[in-house]
C-alpha positions in Angstrom: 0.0 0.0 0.0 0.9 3.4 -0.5 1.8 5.1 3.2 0.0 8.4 4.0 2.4 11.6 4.5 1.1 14.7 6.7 0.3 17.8 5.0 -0.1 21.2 7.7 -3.2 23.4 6.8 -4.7 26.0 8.6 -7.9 27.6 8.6 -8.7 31.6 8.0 -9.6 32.4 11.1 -6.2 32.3 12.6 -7.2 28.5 14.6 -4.4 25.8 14.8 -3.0 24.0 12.1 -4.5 20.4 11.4 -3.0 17.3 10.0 -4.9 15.7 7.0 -3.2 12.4 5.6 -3.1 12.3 1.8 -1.6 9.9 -0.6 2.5 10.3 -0.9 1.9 9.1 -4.8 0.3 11.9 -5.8 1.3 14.9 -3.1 -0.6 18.0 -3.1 0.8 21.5 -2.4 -1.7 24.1 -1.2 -1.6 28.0 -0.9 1.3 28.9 1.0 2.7 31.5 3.0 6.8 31.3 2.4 7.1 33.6 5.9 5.7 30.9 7.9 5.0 27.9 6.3 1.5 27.6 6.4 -0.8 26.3 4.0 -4.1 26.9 3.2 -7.0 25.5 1.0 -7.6 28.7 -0.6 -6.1 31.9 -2.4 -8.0 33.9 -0.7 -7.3 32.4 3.4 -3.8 32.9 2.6 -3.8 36.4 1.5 -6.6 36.9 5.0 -3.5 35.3 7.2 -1.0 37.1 5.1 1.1 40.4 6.8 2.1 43.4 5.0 5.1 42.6 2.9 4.7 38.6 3.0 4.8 36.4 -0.5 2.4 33.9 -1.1 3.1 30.6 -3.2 0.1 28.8 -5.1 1.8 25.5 -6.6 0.9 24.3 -9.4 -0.1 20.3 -8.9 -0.9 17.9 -11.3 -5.0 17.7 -10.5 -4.7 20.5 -8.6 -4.6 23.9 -10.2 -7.4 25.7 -10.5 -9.1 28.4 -8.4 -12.2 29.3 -8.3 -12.3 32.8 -6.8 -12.7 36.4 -6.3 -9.6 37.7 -4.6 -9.8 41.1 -2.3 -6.2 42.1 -1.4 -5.5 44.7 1.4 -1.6 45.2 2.1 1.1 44.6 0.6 1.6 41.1 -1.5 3.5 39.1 -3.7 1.7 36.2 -5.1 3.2 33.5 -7.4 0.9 31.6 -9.0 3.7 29.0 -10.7 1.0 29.1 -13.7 -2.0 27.9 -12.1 -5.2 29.4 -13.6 -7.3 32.0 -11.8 -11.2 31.9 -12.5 -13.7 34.1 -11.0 -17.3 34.1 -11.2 -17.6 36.1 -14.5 -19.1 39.0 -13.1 -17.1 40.2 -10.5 -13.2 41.2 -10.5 -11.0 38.1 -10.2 -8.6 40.0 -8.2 -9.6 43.6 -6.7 -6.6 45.8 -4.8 -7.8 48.3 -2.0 -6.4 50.8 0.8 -4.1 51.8 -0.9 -1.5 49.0 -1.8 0.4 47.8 -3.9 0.2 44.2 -5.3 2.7 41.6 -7.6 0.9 39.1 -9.3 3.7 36.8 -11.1 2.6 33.7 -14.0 -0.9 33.3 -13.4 -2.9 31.9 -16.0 -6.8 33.8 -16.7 -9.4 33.9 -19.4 -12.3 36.4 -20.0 -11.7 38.1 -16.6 -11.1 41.6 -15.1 -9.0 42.8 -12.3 -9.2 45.9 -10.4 -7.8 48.3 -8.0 -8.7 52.0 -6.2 -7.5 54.9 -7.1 -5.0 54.9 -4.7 -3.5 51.4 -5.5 -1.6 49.4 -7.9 -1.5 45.9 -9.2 1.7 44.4 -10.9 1.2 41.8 -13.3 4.3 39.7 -14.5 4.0 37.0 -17.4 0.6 36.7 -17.4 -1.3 33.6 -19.6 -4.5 34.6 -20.8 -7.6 35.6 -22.9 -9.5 38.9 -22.5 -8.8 40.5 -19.8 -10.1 43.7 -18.8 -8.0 46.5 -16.1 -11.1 48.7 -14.1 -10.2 51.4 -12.1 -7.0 52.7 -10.6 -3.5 52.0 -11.4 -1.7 48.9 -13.3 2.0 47.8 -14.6 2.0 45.1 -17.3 4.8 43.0 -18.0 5.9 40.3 -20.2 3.1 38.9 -21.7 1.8 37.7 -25.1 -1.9 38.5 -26.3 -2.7 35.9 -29.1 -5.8 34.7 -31.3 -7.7 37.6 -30.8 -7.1 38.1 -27.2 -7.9 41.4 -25.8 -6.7 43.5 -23.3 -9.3 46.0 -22.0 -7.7 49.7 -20.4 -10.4 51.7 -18.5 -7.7 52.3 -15.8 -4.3 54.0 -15.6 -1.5 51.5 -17.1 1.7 50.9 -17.8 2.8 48.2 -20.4 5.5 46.9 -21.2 7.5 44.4 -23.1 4.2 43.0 -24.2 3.8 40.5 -27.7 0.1 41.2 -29.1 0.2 38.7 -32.3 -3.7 38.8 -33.3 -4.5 40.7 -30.0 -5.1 44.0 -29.5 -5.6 46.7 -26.7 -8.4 48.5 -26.4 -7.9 52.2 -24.4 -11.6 53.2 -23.0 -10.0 55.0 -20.2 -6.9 56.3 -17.7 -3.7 57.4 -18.7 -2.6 54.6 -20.6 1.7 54.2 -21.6 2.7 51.1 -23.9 6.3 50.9 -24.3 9.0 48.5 -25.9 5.4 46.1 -27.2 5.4 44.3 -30.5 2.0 43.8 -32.6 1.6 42.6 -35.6 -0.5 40.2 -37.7 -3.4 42.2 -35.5 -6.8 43.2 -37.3 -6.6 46.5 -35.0 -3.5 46.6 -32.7 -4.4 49.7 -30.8 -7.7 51.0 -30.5 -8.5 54.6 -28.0 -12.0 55.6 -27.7 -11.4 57.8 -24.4 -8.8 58.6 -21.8 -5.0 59.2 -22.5 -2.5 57.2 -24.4 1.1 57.4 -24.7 3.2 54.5 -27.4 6.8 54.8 -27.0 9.2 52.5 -29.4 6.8 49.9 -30.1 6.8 47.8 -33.1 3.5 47.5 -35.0 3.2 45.7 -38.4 1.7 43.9 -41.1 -1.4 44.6 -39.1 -4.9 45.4 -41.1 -4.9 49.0 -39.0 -2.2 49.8 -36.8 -3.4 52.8 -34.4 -7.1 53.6 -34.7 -7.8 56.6 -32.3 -11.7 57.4 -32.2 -11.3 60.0 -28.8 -10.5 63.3 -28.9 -8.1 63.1 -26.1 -4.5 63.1 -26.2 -2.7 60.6 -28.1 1.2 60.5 -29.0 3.6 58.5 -30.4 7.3 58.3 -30.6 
């Protein structure tokens, strides 16, 4: 037989850790705070337990890597996601920032989702795998990520993008002070629409696209 190995969870209310015996064979990692070494069975308890500053692991295991949530942040985070996917109940934000914070969100995998912050905070997202995703509200940085097959990324918010592939994606400004920097788009029906709000594109390359830069606002707009 196959002997049973301990795995430490704890609750989010704060209670003592319990011991649940799973299956050595296939071993399952759960929401993790790397400060103190506690596990939890959701995104969401972890970031509740979470301090100010802390870093919060969500391993990716075999049948084990999907989340079903809606994710309200409050301090200051990191949370590496190791690629596991993020999926929230389609009508809310799958991740919404408040107070005042700022939050890293590194290699999360989404689809047809939205995040969201206050005015007063910001939400980092590194290498990001996914659809449509729309950006409500407040303040963003956008990092190393590809938008394909007609993937689009939604701006009502102010953001900052960069290093960025859109092949067949496009962004879509409806809002904010937008700045895309150092992004490459090409093979793109429209690369960069603007219907509202401010946007800045700074040494981009844009290319064999049907219609590079269509700007429908009468807000500012430039490009270098």
């Amino acid at each position: 037989g196959v002997s049973p190995s301990s795995r430490r969870t704890a609750s989010s209310s704060g209670s003592a850790p319990s011991f649940s015996p799973l299956p050595s064979l296939f071993p399952i990692s759960f929401p993790i705070i790397v400060r103190t070494g506690l596990e939890y069975m959701c995104v969401q308890d972890a970031v509740d337990n979470a301090l100010s500053g802390d870093v919060i692991n969500i391993p990716d295991n075999i049948f084990y890597n999907t989340f079903s949530e809606n994710i309200v942040i409050d301090k200051d985070l990191t949370l590496n996601f190791f690629n596991c996917t993020l999926v929230g109940d389609g009508v809310n934000p799958c991740i919404s920032v408040v107070n005042g914070v700022e939050v890293t969100v590194n290699d999360i995998s989404v689809a047809n989702v939205s995040f969201r912050t206050d005015e007063s905070s910001k939400l980092t997202l590194n290498q990001l795998n996914s659809g449509n995703v729309t950006l409500i509200n407040g303040n963003f940085e956008f990092k190393d990520t590809s938008f394909l097959n007609s993937n689009i990324l939604n701006l009502n918010a102010n953001c900052f993008i960069s290093n960025c592939n859109f092949t067949n994606g496009s962004v879509i400004v409806n809002g904010g002070k937008s700045k895309i920097i150092n992004c490459t788009f090409n093979n793109c029906e429209v690369a960069v629409t603007q219907t509202a709000g401010e946007l800045e594109l700074i040494s981009n390359m844009i290319f064999d696209n049907n219609v590079g830069v269509n700007v429908r606002s009468e807000e500012h707009t430039s490009e270098l």
